[in-house]
N, C-alpha and C positions, 0 to 999 in steps of 0.2 A: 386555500389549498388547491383546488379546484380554476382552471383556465379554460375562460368563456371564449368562444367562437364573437369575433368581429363583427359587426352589422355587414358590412365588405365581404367577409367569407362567407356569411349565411346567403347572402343573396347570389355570390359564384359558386355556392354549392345547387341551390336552387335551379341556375338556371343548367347544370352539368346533368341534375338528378331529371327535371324534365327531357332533354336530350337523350337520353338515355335510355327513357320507357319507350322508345318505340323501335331500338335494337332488341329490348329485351323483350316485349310482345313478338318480335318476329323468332327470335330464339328457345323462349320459353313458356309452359303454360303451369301456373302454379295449384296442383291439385291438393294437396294436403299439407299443412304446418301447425306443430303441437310448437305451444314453446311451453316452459316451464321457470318462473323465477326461482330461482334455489336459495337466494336470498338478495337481499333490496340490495339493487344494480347489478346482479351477477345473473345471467339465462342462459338456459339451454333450451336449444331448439333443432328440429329434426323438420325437412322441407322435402318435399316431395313435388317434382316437377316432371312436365312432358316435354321434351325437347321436339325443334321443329322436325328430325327425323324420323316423329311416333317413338324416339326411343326414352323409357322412363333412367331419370336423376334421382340420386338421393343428395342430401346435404345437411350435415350434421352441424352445431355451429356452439362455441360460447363466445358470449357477447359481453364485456367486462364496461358496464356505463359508470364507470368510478364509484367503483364498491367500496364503502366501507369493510364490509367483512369477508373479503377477498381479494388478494393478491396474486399477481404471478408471479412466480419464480422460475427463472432459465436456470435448465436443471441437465449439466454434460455429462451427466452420469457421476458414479461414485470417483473415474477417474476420465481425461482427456483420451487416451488411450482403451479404445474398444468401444462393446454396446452391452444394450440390454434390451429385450422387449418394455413393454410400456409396461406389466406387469410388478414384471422385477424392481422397473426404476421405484415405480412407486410407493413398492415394499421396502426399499432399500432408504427411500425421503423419507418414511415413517419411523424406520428405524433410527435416523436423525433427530427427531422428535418434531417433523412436519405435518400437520394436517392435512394432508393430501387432499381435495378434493374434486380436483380433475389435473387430468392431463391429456396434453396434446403430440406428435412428433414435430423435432420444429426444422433446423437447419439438415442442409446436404452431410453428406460424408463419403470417406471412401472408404470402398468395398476391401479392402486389404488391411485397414487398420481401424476403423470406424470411429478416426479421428472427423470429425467438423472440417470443413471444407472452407468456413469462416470463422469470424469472431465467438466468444461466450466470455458474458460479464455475469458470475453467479454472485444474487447478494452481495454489490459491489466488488467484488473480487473478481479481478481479469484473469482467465482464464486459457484465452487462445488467442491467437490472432486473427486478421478477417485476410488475408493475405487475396487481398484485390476483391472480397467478395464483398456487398452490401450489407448492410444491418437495420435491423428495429430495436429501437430502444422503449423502456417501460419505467416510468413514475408515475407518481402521481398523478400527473396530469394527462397521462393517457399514453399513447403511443406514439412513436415519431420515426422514421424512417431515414437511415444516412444511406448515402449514395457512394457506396469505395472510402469508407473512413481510412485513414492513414494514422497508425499507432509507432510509438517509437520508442525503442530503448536507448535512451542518451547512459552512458555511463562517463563519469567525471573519475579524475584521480584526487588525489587529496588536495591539490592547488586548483581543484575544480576548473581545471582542461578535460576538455573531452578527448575520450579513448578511445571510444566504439560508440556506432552508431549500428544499430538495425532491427527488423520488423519483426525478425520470421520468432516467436513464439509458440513453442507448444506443437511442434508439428513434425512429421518427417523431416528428419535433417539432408537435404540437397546440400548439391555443391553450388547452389546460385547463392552465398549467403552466411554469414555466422549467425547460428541459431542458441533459443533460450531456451533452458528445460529447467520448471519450478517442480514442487513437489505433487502438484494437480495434475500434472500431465502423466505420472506410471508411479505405481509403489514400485515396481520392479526394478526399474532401469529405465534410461535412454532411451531404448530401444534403438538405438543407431545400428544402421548397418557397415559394415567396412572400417579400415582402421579411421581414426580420429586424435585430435586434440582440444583436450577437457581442461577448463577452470570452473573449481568449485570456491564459491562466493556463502559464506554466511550471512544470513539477514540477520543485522543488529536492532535494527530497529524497523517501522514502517511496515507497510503492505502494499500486495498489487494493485493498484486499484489507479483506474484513468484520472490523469493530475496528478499522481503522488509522488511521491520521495523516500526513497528505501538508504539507510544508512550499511553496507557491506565490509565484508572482512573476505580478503584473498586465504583460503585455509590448503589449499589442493592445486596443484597444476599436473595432468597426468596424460600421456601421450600413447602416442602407437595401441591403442585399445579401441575395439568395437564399439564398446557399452560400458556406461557405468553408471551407480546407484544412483539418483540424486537426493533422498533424505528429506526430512521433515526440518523445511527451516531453513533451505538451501535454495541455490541458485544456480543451475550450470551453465557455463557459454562454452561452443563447442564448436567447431568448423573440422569438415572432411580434410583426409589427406590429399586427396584426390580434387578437390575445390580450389588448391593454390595461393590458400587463405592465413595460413600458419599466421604471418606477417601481424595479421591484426591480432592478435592474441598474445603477442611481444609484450603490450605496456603493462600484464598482468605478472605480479608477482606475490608468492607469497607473504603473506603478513599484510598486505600493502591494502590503505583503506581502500574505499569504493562507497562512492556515491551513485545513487541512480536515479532518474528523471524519468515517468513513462508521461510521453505529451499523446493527445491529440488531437486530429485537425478539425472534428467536428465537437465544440462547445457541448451541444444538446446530450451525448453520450454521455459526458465528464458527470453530468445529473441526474443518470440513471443508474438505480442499482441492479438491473437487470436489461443486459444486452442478447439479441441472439443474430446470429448471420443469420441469410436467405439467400436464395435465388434471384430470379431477377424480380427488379423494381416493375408493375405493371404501368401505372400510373400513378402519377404525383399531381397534384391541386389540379386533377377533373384530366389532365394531357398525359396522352401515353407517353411510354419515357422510354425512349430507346429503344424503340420493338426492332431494329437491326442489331442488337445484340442480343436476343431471345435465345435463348439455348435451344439451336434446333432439333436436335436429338429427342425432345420432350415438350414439341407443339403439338404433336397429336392427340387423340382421345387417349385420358388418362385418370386414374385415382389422382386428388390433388388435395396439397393442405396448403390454404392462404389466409393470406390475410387482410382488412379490409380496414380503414381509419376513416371514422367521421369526422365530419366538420368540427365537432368540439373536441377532436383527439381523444373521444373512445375509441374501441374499437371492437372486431368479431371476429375471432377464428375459426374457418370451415373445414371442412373435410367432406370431400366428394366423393363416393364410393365410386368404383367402376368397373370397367372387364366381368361384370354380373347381368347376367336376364332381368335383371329387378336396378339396377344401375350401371349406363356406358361409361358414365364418364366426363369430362371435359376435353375441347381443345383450349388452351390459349384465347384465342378469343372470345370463347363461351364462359368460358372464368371470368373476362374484363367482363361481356355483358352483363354477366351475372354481378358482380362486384358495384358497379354501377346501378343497376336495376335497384339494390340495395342501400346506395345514395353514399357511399361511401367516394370519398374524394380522393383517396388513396391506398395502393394497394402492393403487396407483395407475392411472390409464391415462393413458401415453403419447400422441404421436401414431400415428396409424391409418389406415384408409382405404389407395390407394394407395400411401403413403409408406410401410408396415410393412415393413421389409428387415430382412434378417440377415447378418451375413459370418461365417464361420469359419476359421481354421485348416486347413486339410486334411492328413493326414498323409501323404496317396497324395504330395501334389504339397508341401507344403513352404507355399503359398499362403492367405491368406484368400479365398476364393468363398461368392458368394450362395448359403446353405444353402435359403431359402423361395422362393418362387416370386411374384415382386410383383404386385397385379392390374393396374396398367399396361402389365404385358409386358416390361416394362423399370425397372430403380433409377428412384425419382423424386430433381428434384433438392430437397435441402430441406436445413433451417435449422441442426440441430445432432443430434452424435452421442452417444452416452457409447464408446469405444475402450474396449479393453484390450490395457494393454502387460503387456509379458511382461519383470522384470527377472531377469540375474544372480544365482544365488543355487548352495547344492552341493550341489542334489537329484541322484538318478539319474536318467539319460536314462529315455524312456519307449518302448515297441516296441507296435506298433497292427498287427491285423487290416485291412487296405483292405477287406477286402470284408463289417466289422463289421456286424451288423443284416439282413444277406442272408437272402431266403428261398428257401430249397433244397427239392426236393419230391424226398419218400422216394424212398431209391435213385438217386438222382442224385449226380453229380458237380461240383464246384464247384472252377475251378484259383486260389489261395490267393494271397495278396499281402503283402508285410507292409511296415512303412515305422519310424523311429526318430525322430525328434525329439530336441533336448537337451533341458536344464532350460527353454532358454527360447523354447520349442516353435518351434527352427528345424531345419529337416531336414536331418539327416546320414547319411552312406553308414553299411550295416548293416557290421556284423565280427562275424567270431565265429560261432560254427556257432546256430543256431536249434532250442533244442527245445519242440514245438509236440505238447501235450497236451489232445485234446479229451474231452468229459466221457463223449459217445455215438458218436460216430460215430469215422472212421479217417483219418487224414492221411499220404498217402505220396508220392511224386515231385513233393512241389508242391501236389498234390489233396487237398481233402475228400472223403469219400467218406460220403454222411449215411445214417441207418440205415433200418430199413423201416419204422420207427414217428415217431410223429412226437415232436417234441421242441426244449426249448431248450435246443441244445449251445453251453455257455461253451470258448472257447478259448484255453488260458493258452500264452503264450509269455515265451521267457525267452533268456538268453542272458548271458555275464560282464558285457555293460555296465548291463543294464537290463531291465525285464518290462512286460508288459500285459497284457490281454483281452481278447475280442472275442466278440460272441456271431452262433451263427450257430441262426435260425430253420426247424426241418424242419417240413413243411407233407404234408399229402395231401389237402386238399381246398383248389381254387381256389374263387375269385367270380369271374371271369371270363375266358373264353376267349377267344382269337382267332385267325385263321385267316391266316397271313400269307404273302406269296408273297415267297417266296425271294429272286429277283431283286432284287426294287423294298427289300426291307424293309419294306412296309407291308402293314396288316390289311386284312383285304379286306370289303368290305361285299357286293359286288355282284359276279358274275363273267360275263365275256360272252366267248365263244370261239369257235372256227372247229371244224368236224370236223378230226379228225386231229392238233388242237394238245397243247402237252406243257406240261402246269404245273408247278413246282417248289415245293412248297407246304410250310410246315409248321407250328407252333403257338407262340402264346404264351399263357403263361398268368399271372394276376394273383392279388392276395389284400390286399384292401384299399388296392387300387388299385397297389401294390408290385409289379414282376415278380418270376416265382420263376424260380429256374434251376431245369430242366428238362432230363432226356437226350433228344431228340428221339426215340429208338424208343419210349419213353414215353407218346407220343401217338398214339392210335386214330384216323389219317382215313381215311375212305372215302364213296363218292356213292351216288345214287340208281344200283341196277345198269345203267338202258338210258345211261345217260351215259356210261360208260368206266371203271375202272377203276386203283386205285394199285400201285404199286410197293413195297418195302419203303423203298425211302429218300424216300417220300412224291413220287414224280412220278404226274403222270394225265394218263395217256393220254386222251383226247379219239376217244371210239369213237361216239357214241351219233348220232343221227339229227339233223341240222337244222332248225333252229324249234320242235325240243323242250328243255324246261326241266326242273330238279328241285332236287338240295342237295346242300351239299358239309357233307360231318359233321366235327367235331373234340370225340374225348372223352378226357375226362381225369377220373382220381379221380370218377366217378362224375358229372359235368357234361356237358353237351354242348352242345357251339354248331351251327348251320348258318348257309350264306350260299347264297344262289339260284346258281345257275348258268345261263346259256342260253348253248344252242350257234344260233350265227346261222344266219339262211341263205343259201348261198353266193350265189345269185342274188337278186337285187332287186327281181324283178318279179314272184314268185309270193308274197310273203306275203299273207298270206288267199284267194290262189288253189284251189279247188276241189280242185286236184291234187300243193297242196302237200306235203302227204306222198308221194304215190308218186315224184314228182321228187327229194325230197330222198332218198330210198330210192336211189333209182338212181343216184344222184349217189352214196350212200357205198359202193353195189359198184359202181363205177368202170365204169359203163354208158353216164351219161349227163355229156355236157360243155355249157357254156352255149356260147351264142353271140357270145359275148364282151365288155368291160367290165363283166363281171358277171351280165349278163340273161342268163336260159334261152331268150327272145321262148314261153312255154307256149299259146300261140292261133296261132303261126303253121304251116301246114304243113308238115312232113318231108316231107324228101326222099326219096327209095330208095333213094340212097346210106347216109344217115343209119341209117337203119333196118337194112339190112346192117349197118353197121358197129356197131350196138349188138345185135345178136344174135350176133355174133364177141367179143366185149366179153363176156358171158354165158356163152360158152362157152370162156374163159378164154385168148382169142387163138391157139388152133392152129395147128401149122403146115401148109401146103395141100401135095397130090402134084400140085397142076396147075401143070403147064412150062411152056404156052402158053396166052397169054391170048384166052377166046373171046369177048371183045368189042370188035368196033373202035370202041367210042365210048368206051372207058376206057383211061387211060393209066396205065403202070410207076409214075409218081412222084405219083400223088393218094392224100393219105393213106388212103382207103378200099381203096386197091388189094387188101393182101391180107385186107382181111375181104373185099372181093367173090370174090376166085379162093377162099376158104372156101367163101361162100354156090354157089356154080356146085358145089365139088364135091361140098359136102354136101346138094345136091338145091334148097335154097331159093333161091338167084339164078338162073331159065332165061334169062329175057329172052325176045327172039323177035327172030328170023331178024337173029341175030349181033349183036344189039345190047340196051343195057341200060338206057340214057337214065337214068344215074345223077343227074342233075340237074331230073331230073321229079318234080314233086310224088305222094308214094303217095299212092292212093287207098285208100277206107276198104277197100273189097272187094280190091286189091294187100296190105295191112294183112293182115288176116285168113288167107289165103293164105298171103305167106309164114309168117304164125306156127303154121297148120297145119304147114306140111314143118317147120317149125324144131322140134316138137314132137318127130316122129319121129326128128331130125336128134339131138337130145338124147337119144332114148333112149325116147318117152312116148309110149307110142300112144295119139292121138285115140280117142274113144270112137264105137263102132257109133251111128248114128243113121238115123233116118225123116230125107231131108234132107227130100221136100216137106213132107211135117207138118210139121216144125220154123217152117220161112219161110213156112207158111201165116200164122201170124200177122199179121205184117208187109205194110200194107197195099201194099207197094212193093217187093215180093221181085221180081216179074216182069223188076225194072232192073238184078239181078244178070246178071254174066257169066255163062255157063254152068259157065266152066271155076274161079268161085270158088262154087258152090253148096256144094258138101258141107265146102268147107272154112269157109265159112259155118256152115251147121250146125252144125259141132262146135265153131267158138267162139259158138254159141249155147248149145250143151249145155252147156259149161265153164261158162258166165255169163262168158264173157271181153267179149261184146258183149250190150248189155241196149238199145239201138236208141233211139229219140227217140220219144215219143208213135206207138209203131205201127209206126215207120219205123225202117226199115235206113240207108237215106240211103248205097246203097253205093260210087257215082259221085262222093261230095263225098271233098274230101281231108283228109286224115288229120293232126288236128292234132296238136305235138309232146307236149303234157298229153295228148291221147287212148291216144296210143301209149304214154305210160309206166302208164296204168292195165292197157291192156289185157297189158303184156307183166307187169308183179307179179302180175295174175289168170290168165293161163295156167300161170305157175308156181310158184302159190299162195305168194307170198312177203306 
């Protein structure tokens, strides 16, 4: 069943596949490859590579090693005419009653009608023509590759003369041509454009299929029409008006039998029940093949789907993501390296570009899903698939790792998954106890448990129905880190907070773009010290002073990331304000409060209530021994009330003759004053001073009260008041920024 590679071919494969590793060492660096057998001869595997321009590849692949319980199937949709995502097709084969269990996108098409741009042999059934494009063909014996097959519709008359002769099948009808339209190519019609001349032919007998012989019946000859049906069981031949072709379409007549003959020129087709076009041929037995007929349109970096034939005529089908952060792409020549690197002796390219999809199997879910990641964002819809079904046969079921291919960082834990499939990879409930042997590390209630070194740990499982593998990656050093907030789930780039806020933060880490599982105590975060400070379960407290910035750190294995942080400021009207730091100061010992929607108003003058109430505020809200209040201009219920019965008892609020006019603007010299007694009041005695020396300076001391001179002085001595060019200015009032400087310099904060 099965055709062995040559002692001849093995050793010109040999000597192409050495040749080759040292194009592919300069183009590629292979960092990660999970494969997965889905069942005996059939894998799927996922490749992660670094190209020489630092830029990371993906590459997706199925590898068909002459599966018994897997087939391809070239699949051009439910009809020749239009598309579908890979989705649809898939859904639409199952509805046939196919076992789908992967597909790929295969040949070109075009963009106006999403007819194939080449041939399609579905299930020996011919389907289209290759109208000058290549093809791969699929049996048994693996795959094979024709170069411009040439197909041909011979139709005989009843004396078995030939009538017509020609190629065009299945396609836009041109005027280069008399064209064929079966019932695979539109339930609708034709689709011809422009008028035409139509013969409708009955199939009596026969099918389309490469070699065959169809026995016909002329039923229809119908003219001057755009379009017409062509039926289940039919045959149409049809040449433009406009083509010049009428002529040939003479020797048909109604009633009149028809024989048909479909030859063609390449043998090796005629024995495949499954044909598809491609693109071009890359390489044929180890030598490029043509690369001056490259489609230059589509040598650059690109998504790409090819394909690649071994020595024994298996073969593997890739799919390269691209136009992604996480995968560029291929040009042409990085595809042959690659192809080669792989040891493959011959090769084709697929369609590409956005249309490169993948589906697979999953064993978590039982499902095919898009394994690649398409650059449209989304399946495109498009022309035609190669499927693979999955037939009945009396292999063992197979038991899969979910969480195969995972990278785990030293010392971490990882909670375990497993799944079963039968022979003909549909999922069925697991039985039977699971015993699960990894090579390094420890497996207990569920959990891996990966060791402190790094390693690739293989993990066999087994079980009376069936076994598998699964390999799991331990890692200790990432490529990159990220800083994520808990909450939201996402990385954080930029962080912008209030005083006081609480963040819930913690880390993800990467490695070759792949997350690793991580124990979160794992991870070292901590910030810049004036900003606030972490917890062990990674919260930050938000301590640090308003309208200052710094970084928030996360290390790992010897990496480290930061992202900025700024704590805003609570008020809106002092940024870039002169006194914005001592306001924000005051504001995080709970001294000073804004004005409200926000603003601090920092220019307008305090009151003497205000001012009270923020040297009560400072000295951490005491409680007062005065019973009765000695001022009849303040009342029991204004929130100052008991910082002012403080201020009276602790010397700094006198007032005068019973009154305190809480609602008057302090002046700078009231200012000063009370911050002298509040000195005492706290504890700190004013320093000895010369008051007149001191206010000699000041060309305008003489405008001080009497009774605020020395208290003057000693907030000259402190440097708590440093005056305006000369001037004290003690009679103007006391703006609410003045006040917050001078009370952090009397108390040297």
């Amino acid at each position: 069943m099965k055709n062995k590679a040559s002692f001849t071919i093995v050793l010109t494969f040999l000597f192409v596949f050495l040749l080759s590793l040292t194009a592919f060492a300069d183009s590629f660096k292979q960092l990660y490859r999970k494969s997965e057998e889905l069942t005996s001869g059939f894998t799927y595997s996922e490749t992660i590579l670094r190209k020489d321009n630092d830029k990371l590849l993906r590459v997706y692949s199925l590898k068909d090693d002459f599966s018994d319980n897997v087939r391809p199937y070239v699949f051009p949709d439910d009809t020749i005419y239009g598309g579908m995502d890979i989705n649809a097709a898939v859904s639409y084969a199952r509805a046939m009653g196919l076992n789908v269990v992967a597909a790929v996108n295969a040949d070109f098409g075009y963009w106006d009608t999403r007819i194939s741009c080449g041939m399609a042999v579905e299930n020996g059934i011919y389907k289209t023509s290759p109208e000058t494009n290549s093809a791969v063909g699929f049996s048994d014996n693996g795959a094979v590759i024709s170069y411009w097959p040439k197909i041909r519709f011979e139709f005989n008359d009843a004396d078995g003369n030939a009538i017509l002769y020609t190629g065009h099948y299945n396609k836009s009808r041109g005027d280069d041509g008399v064209y064929v339209y079966s019932e695979y190519f539109s339930t609708v019609s034709t689709r011809t454009k422009g008028r035409g001349k139509f013969i409708r032919l009955k199939i009596d007998e026969g099918s389309l299929r490469l070699g065959g012989e169809l026995s016909l019946t002329v039923t229809d000859i119908i003219s001057d029409k755009e379009a017409i049906s062509i039926g289940e069981g039919n045959l149409i031949i049809t040449a433009s008006a406009s083509s010049g072709l009428y002529s040939y379409l003479e020797p048909f007549a109604v009633g009149e039998k028809i024989s048909l003959r479909i030859s063609c020129s390449d043998e090796r087709l005629i024995g495949c029940p499954q044909v598809s076009g491609c693109g071009n041929i890359l390489f044929m037995d180890g030598e490029l093949f043509n690369p001056e007929y490259y489609d230059k349109s589509i040598l650059g970096v690109n998504p790409r789907t090819f394909l690649g034939i071994y020595p024994d005529g298996s073969y593997e089908i890739f799919v390269a993501d691209g136009r992604s952060s996480i995968s560029e792409g291929l040009t042409f020549d990085e595809m042959i390296a690659f192809l080669r690197s792989m040891g493959c002796v011959s090769a084709v390219n697929f369609d590409g570009g956005g249309s490169s999809v993948m589906s697979v199997v999953r064993p978590k879910s039982g499902e095919t899903e898009i394994v690649n990641t398409p650059s449209d964002g989304a399946p495109r819809s498009v022309c035609s698939y190669i499927l693979y079904i999955a037939d009945e046969c009396d292999a063992e079921n197979r038991l899969f790792l979910n969480e195969n291919g995972a990278y785990v960082y030293t010392g971490s834990t990882l909670s375990l998954s497993f799944s079963e499939l039968s022979p003909e990879l549909k999922k069925i409930s697991l039985k039977g106890e699971l015993t699960i042997t990894p090579s390094f590390g420890r497996v207990a209630g569920g959990k891996y448990y990966a060791p402190s070194i790094p390693c690739e740990d293989v993990i066999s499982i087994s079980s009376e129905r069936g076994s598998g593998k699964g390999t799991i990656s331990v890692v200790s050093a990432p490529d990159a880190l990220y800083i994520t907030d808990i909450k939201s789930g996402k990385a954080l780039t930029a962080v912008s907070v209030s005083h006081g806020d609480k963040l819930r933060l913690s880390g993800e880490a990467y490695l070759n773009s792949k997350k690793i599982t991580v124990n979160p105590g794992l991870f070292e975060l901590y910030c810049d010290g004036f900003l606030g400070s972490f917890s062990k379960d990674g919260e930050l407290t938000v301590s640090g002073l308003p309208g200052t910035s710094g970084r928030i750190y996360l290390s790992l294995g010897g990496s480290t990331v930061s992202v900025p942080l700024t704590i805003e400021d609570e008020f809106s009207d002092i940024k870039g304000h002169w006194a914005e730091k001592y306001i924000n100061t005051l504001f995080v010992k709970k001294l000073v409060s804004g004005t409200g929607e926000g603003i601090f108003s920092p220019d307008v003058p305090i009151r003497r209530s205000d001012f009270i109430l923020m040297l009560y505020r400072a000295a951490g809200c005491p409680q007062t021994q005065i019973a009765e209040n000695p001022f009849s201009d303040v009342q029991k219920d204004s929130y100052y009330y008991d910082a002012l019965m403080w201020g009276y008892d602790s010397g700094i609020a006198k007032g005068y003759d019973g009154f305190f006019a809480p609602d008057s603007y302090l002046t700078r010299e009231m200012g000063m004053t009370f911050l002298s007694r509040a000195l005492v009041a706290f504890g700190i005695t004013p320093p000895t001073v010369n008051t007149e020396e001191i206010l000699s300076v000041f060309s305008d001391n003489s405008s001080l009260s009497p009774w605020a001179r020395e208290a003057a002085a000693s907030m000259v001595r402190l440097g708590v008041i440093e005056g305006y060019n000369g001037e004290l200015r003690p009679q103007d009032n006391l703006l609410r920024c003045q006040l917050c400087k001078m009370l952090l310099s009397a108390f040297k904060e």
